[in-house]
C-alpha positions as CSV (number, residue, x, y, z in Angstrom):
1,X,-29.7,-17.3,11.1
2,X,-30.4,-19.9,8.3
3,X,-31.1,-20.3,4.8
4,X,-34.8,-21.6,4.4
5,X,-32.1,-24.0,2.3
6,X,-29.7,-25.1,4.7
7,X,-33.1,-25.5,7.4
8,X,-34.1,-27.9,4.5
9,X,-30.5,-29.6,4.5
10,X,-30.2,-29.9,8.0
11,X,-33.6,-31.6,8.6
12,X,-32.8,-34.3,5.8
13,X,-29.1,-34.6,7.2
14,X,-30.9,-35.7,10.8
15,X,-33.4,-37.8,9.7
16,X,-30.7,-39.2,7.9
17,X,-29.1,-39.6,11.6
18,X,-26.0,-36.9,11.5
19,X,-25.3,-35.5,14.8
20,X,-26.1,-31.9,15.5
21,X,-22.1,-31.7,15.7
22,X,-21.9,-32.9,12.1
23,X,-24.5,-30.9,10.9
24,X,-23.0,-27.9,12.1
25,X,-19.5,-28.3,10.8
26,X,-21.5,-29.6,7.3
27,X,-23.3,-26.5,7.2
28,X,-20.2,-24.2,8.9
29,X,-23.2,-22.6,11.5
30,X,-22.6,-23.1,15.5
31,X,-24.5,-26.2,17.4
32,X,-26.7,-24.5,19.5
33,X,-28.0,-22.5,16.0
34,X,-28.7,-25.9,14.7
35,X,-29.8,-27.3,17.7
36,X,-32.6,-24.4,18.1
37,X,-34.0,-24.7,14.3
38,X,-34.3,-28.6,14.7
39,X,-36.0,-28.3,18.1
40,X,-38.2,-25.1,16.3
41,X,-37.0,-22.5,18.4
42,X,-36.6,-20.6,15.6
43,X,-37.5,-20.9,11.9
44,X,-35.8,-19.5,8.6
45,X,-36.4,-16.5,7.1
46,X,-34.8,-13.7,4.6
47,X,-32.5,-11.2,5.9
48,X,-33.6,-8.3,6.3
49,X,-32.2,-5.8,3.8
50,X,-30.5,-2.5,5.1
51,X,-32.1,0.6,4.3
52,X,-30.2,1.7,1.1
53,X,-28.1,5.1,1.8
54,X,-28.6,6.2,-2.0
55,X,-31.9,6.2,-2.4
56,X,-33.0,9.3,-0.6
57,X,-30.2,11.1,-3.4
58,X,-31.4,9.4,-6.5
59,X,-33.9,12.2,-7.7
60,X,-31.2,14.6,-7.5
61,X,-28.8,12.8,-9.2
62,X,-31.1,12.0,-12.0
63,X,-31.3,15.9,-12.3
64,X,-27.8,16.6,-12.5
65,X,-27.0,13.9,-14.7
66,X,-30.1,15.0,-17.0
67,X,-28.6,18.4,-17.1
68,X,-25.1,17.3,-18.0
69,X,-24.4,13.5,-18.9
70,X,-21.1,14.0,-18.7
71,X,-20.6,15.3,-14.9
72,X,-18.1,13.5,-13.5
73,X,-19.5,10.7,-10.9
74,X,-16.6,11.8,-8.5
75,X,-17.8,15.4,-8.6
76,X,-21.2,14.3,-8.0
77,X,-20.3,12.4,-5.1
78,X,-18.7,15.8,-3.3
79,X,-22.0,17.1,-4.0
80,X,-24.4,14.2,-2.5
81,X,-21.7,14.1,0.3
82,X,-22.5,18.0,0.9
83,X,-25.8,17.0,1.0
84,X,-25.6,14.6,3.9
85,X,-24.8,11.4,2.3
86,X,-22.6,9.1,4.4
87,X,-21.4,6.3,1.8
88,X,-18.5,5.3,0.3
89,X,-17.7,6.1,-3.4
90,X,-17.6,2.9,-4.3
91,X,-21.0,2.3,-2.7
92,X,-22.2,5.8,-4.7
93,X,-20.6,4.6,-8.2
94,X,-22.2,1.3,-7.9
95,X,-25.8,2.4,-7.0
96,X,-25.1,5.4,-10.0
97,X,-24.9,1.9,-12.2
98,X,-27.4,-0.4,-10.5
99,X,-30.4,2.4,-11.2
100,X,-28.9,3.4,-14.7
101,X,-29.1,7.0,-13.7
102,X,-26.8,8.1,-16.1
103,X,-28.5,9.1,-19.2
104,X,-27.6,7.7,-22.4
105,X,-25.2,9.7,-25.0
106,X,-25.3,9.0,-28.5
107,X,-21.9,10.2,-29.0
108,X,-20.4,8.6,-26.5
109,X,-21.5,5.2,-27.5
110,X,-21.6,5.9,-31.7
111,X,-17.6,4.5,-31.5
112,X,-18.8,1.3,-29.6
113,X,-19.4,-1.4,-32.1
114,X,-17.2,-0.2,-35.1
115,X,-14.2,-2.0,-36.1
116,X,-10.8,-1.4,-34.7
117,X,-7.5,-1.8,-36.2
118,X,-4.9,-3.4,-33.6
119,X,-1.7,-3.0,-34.3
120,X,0.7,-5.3,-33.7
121,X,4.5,-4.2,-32.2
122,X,6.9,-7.2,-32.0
123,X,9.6,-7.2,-30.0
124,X,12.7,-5.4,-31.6
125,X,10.7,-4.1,-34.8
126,X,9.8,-0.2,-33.9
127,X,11.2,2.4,-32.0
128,X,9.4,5.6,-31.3
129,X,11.6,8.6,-31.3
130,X,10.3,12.6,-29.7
131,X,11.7,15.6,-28.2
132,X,11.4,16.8,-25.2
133,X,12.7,20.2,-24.2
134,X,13.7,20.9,-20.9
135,X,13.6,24.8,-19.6
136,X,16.0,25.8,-17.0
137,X,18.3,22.9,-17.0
138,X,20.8,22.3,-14.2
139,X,23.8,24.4,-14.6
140,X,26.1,21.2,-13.7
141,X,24.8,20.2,-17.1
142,X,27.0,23.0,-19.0
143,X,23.9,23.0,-21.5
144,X,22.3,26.6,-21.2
145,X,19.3,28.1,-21.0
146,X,17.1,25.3,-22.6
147,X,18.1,21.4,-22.7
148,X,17.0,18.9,-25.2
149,X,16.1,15.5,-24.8
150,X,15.0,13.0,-27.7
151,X,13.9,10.5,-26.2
152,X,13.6,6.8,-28.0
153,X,10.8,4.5,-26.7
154,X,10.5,0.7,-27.3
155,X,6.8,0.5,-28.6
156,X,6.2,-3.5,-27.4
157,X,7.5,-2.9,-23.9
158,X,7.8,0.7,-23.1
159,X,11.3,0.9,-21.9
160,X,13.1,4.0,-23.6
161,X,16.5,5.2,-23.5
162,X,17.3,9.4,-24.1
163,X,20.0,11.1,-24.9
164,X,20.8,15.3,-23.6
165,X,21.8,17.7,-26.5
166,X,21.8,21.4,-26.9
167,X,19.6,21.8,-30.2
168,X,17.0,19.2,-31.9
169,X,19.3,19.8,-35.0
170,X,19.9,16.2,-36.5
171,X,23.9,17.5,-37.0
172,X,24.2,18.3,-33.0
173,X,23.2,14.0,-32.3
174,X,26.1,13.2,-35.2
């Protein structure tokens, strides 16, 4: 089927004397397509649009959202898909934001606007050190019952390097 614009095109490109051939490869459509809209076999027209699968859920989403704004949209998919609907949740998330069913939240979007601080981290300038502690360490470790780990993190890249020890005493690293 064609574009009511590339029926336009391709009438100008023959009177213009292109071949059907050339028309078709202009256009990227098959000869015999072109063929039948120059001869007015057929004419253009829209596309029809599918039936949208979402639509016949949209009240009861509306309701659940209205009754908590902050349902999750993957819970609410397991719900409309209990209910019978067949799409994707890509599809569902998309049509959740193409009918604005979620309700607006005032403090939700009361932090969107204000200023933020960014803070910098240049390469070799800070190093983020933290514990971790490690229950029921492998006995090949010769450790004990609990294992410590302080763990150092490079705040531009995140690599991080750790070291084992058997207290988060500062004189048990020394």
């Amino acid at each position: 089927m064609l574009t009511w614009e590339e029926d336009v095109d391709a009438h100008a490109l023959r009177r213009q004397g292109w071949t059907i051939s050339a028309i078709a490869r202009h256009l990227g459509r098959d000869r015999k397509t072109i063929r039948a809209y120059l001869n007015g076999e057929r004419a253009p027209r829209q596309r029809r649009q599918a039936p949208d699968t979402f639509f016949p859920f949209l009240d009861y989403c509306r309701q659940r959202l209205a009754d908590d704004p902050h349902l999750w949209a993957s819970t609410l998919f397991d719900e409309v898909v209990q209910l019978g609907y067949r799409g994707a949740y890509s599809t569902f998330t998309g049509a959740l934001r193409r009918y604005e069913v979620r309700p607006y939240c005032e403090p939700c979007h009361a932090s969107q606007g204000r200023d933020r601080a960014v803070i910098e981290h240049p390469p070799g300038e800070e190093v983020q050190f933290d514990w971790v502690e490690l229950p029921d360490p492998p006995a090949g470790w010769g450790i004990g019952g609990h294992a410590h780990l302080l763990v150092g993190a490079l705040a531009h890249s995140g690599r991080w390097r750790a070291v084992l020890a058997e207290s988060e005493d500062f004189p048990h690293l020394v």
